[in-house]
Structures are given as C-alpha cells and as structure tokens.
C-alpha positions as CSV (number, residue, x, y, z in Angstrom):
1,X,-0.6,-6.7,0.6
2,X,0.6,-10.1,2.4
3,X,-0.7,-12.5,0.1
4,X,1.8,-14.9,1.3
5,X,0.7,-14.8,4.8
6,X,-1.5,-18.0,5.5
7,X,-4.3,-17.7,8.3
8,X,-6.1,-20.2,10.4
9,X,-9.0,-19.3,11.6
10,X,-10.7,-22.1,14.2
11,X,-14.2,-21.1,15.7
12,X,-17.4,-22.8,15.6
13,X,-19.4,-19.7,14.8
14,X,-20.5,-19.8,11.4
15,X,-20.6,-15.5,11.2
16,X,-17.3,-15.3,13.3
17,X,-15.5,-17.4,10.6
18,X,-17.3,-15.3,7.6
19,X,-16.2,-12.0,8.9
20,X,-12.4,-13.4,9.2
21,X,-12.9,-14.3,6.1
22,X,-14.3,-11.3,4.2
23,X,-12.3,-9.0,6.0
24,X,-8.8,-10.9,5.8
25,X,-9.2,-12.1,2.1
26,X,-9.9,-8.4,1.2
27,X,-6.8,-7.3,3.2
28,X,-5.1,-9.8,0.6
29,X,-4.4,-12.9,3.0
30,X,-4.7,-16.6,2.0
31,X,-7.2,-17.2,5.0
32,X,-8.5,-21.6,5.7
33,X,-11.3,-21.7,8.3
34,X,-12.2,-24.7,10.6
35,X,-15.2,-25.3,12.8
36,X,-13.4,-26.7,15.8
37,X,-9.9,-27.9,17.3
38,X,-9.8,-31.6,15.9
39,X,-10.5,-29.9,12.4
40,X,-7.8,-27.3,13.3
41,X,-5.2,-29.8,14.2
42,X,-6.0,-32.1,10.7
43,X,-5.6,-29.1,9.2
44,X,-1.5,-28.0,10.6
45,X,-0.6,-31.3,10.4
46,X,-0.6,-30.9,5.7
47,X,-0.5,-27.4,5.9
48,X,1.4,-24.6,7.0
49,X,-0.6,-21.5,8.8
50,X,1.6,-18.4,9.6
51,X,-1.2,-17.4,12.1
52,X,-3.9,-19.6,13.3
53,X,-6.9,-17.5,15.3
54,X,-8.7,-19.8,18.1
55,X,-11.8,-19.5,19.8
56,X,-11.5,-20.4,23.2
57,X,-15.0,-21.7,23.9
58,X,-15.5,-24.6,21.3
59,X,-17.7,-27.7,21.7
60,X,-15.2,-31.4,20.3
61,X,-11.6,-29.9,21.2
62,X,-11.1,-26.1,23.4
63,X,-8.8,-23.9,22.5
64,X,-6.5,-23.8,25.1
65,X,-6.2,-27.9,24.6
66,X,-6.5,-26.8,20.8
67,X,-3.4,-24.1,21.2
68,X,-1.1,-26.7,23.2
69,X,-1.8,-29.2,20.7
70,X,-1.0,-26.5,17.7
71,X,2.3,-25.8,19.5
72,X,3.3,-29.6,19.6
73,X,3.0,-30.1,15.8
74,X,3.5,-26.2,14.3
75,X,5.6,-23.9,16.6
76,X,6.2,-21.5,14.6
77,X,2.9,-21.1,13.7
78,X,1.8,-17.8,15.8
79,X,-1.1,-18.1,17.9
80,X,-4.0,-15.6,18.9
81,X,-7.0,-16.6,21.2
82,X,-10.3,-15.2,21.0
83,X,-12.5,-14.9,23.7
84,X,-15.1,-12.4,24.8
85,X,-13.9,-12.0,28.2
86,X,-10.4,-12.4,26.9
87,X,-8.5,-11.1,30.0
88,X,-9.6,-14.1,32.1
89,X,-7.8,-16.3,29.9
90,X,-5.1,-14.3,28.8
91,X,-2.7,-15.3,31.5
92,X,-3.5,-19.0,30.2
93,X,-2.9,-18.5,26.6
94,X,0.4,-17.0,27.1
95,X,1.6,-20.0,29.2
96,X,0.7,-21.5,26.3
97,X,2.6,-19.8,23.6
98,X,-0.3,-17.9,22.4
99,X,1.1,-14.2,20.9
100,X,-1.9,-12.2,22.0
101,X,-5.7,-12.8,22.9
102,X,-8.3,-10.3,21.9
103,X,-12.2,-9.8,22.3
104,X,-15.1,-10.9,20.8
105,X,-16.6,-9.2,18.9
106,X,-13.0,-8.2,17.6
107,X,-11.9,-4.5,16.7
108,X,-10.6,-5.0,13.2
109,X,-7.8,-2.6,14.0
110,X,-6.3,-4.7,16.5
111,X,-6.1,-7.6,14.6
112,X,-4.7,-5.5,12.2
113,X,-1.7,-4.5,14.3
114,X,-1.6,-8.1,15.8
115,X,-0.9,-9.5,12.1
116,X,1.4,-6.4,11.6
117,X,3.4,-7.4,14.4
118,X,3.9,-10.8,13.7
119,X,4.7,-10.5,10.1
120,X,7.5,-8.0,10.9
C-alpha cells in the first residue's frame, strides 16, 4: 500500500468524486477531493498532490485551463484528465503536461496501472 501517495481528485460530480474516494482510500491512498478548478488550484497552492485527477467538463474553471494552471504552481504534481470521450482531448492534455487521460466511467484497472506507473 502507497499510503504516502497524495491524490487530487477535481470533478463536479458528486458520485464521480465518491467512487475515487472509496475505491482509492481502500487501495490505501491519502485521496482530497474538490468540486471544480478554482477549488483545485486553492487547494495545490498549501498542499502537495502526487497525482491530481481532472474532469475536463467542469462549470467555474475547465480542466484544460484547470491543468495549465496546476502546471504553473505544482509541476511535479502528475496529471490525468478525465473525460468521456477522452480521445478528443487527449492530444490537448498532453500539450498540456497531462500523463494520461482515461474514460468516464473509468476502468478501475487502468487507473490502477496509471498510478502504478507514476509512482515507479
């Protein structure tokens, strides 16, 4: 278990951020969860997130505008968009400096190896 590891998780669905949650805490991760991008950005500016998940479609702050900010103030803070067309703004996210964008609803495997991969 990667207690240690700190997670992010910015989306304004209520049941997206739960299931991040419950699954994540259970895998033993320290896991903060925000409603949008202006609370994500509070957030990395006191505290330290070795991941930070972002929902793409968000009402206050995007996340692409959300991830560009993120990079300005935490870049080593690794970044993976959600989405649920994700390979229409994969090519964006990357320009970015977002790691990896995957689907909603996720497959808890690949954001298994997605963590896995940036811890190692």
């Amino acid at each position: 278990m990667q207690k240690n590891i700190k997670i992010l998780v910015v989306d304004d669905e209520e049941v997206m951020r739960s299931l991040f949650t419950d699954i994540l805490q259970d895998e033993g991760y320290n896991v903060t969860t925000v409603h949008n991008g202006k609370e994500a950005l509070d957030k990395v500016k006191t505290e330290f997130f070795d991941i930070a998940f972002i929902d793409v479609h968000m009402p206050v702050m995007d996340g692409i505008k959300t991830l560009q900010a993120l990079k300005e103030i935490t870049p080593k803070t690794a970044s993976v968009m959600m989405d649920s067309m994700p390979s229409y703004v994969l090519d964006e996210s990357k320009k970015q400096g977002a790691v990896a964008c995957i689907g909603k609803p996720f497959d808890i495997r690949e954001v298994r190896s997605i963590i896995n991969g940036i811890i190692k």
